[in-house]
DRENDO-1510 file (C-alpha; in Angstrom, 1 decimal, always signed):
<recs>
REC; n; res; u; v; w
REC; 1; UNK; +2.2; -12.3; +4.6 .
REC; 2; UNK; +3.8; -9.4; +2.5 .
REC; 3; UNK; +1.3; -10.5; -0.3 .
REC; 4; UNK; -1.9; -10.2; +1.8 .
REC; 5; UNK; -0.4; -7.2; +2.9 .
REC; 6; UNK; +0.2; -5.8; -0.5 .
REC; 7; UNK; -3.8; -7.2; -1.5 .
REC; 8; UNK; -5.7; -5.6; +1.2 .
REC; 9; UNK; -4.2; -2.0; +0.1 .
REC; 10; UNK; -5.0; -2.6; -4.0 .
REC; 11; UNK; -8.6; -3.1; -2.0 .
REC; 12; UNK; -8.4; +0.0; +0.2 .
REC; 13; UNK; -10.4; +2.8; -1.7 .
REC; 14; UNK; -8.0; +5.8; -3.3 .
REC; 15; UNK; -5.3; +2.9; -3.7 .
REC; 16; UNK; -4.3; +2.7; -7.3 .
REC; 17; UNK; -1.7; +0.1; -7.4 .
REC; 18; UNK; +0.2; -2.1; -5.0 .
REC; 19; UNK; +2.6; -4.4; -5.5 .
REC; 20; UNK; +5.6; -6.2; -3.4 .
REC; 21; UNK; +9.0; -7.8; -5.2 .
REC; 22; UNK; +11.6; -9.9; -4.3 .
REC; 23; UNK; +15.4; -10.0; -4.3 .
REC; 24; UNK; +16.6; -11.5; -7.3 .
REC; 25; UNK; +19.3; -12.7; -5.9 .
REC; 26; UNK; +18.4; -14.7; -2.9 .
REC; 27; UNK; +18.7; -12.2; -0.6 .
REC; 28; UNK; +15.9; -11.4; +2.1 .
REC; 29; UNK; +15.3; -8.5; +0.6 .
REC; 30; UNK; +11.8; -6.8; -0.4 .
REC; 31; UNK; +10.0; -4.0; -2.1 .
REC; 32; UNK; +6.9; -3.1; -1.3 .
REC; 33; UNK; +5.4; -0.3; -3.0 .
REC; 34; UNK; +1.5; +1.1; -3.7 .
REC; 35; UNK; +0.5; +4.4; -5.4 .
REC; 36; UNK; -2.4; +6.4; -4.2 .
REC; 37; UNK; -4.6; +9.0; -5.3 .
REC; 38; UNK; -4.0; +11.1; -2.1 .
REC; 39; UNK; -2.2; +10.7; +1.4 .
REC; 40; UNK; -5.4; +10.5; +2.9 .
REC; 41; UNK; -6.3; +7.3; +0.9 .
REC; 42; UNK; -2.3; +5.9; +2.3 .
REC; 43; UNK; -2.8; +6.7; +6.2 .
REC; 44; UNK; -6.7; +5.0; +5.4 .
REC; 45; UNK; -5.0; +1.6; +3.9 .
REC; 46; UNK; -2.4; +1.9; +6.5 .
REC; 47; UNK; -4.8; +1.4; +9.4 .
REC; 48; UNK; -6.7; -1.0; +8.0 .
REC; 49; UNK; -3.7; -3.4; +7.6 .
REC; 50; UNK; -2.7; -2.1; +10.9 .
REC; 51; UNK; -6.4; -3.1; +12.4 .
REC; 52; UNK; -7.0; -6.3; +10.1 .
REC; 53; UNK; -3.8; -8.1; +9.6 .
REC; 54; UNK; -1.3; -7.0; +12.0 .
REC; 55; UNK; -3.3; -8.8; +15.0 .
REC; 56; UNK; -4.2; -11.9; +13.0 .
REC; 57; UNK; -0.2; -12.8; +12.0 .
REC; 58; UNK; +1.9; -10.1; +14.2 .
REC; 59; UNK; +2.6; -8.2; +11.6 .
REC; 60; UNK; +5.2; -8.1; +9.2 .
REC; 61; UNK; +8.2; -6.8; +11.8 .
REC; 62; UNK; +9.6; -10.1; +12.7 .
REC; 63; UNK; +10.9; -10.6; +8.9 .
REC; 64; UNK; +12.7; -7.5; +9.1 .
REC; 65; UNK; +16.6; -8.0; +9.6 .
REC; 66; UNK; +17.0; -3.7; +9.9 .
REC; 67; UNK; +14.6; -1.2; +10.3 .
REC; 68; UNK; +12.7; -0.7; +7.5 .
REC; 69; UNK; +13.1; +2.0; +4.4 .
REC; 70; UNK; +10.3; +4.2; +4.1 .
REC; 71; UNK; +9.9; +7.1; +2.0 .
REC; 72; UNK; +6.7; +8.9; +0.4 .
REC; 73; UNK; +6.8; +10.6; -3.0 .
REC; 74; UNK; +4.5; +13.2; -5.2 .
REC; 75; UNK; +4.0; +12.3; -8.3 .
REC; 76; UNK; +2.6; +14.1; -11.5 .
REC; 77; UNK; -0.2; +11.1; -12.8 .
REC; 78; UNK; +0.3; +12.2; -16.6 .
REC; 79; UNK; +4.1; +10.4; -15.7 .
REC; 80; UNK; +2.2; +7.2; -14.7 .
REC; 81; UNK; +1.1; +4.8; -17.5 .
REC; 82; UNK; -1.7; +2.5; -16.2 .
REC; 83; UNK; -2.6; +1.0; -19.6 .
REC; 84; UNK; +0.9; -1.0; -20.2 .
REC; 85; UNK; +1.0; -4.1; -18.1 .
</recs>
């Protein structure tokens, strides 16, 4: 679910990268994270997950134990390397 999530924004124009991580020590925990070119591009990919996906599974809020932890954040792209995998 997170994955598909995490799938449909790499394939939302203006999204750069997008990827979700697990706990590495068994606990229910996850980090999902996406970079885009502009906050425009974000509130665009947002709505499509939240017009696509969320009515197909329900969206992700039932695997939440907490509310979740959101944050946005500027970033300089000269401090982002997209050539090393």
């Amino acid at each position: 679910m997170l994955e598909a999530r995490q799938e449909m924004r790499r394939r939302t124009e203006g999204c750069i990268r997008a990827w979700v991580s697990r706990s590495i020590d068994g606990q229910p925990m996850f980090l999902l994270q996406a970079i885009y070119v502009d906050e425009e591009s974000w509130h665009r990919s947002a709505k499509r997950v939240s017009d696509e996906l969320d009515p197909r599974d329900g969206g992700i809020e039932s695997l939440l134990g907490g509310p979740p932890l959101v944050g946005i954040f500027s970033l300089d792209a000269k401090n982002i390397d997209l050539e090393t995998p």
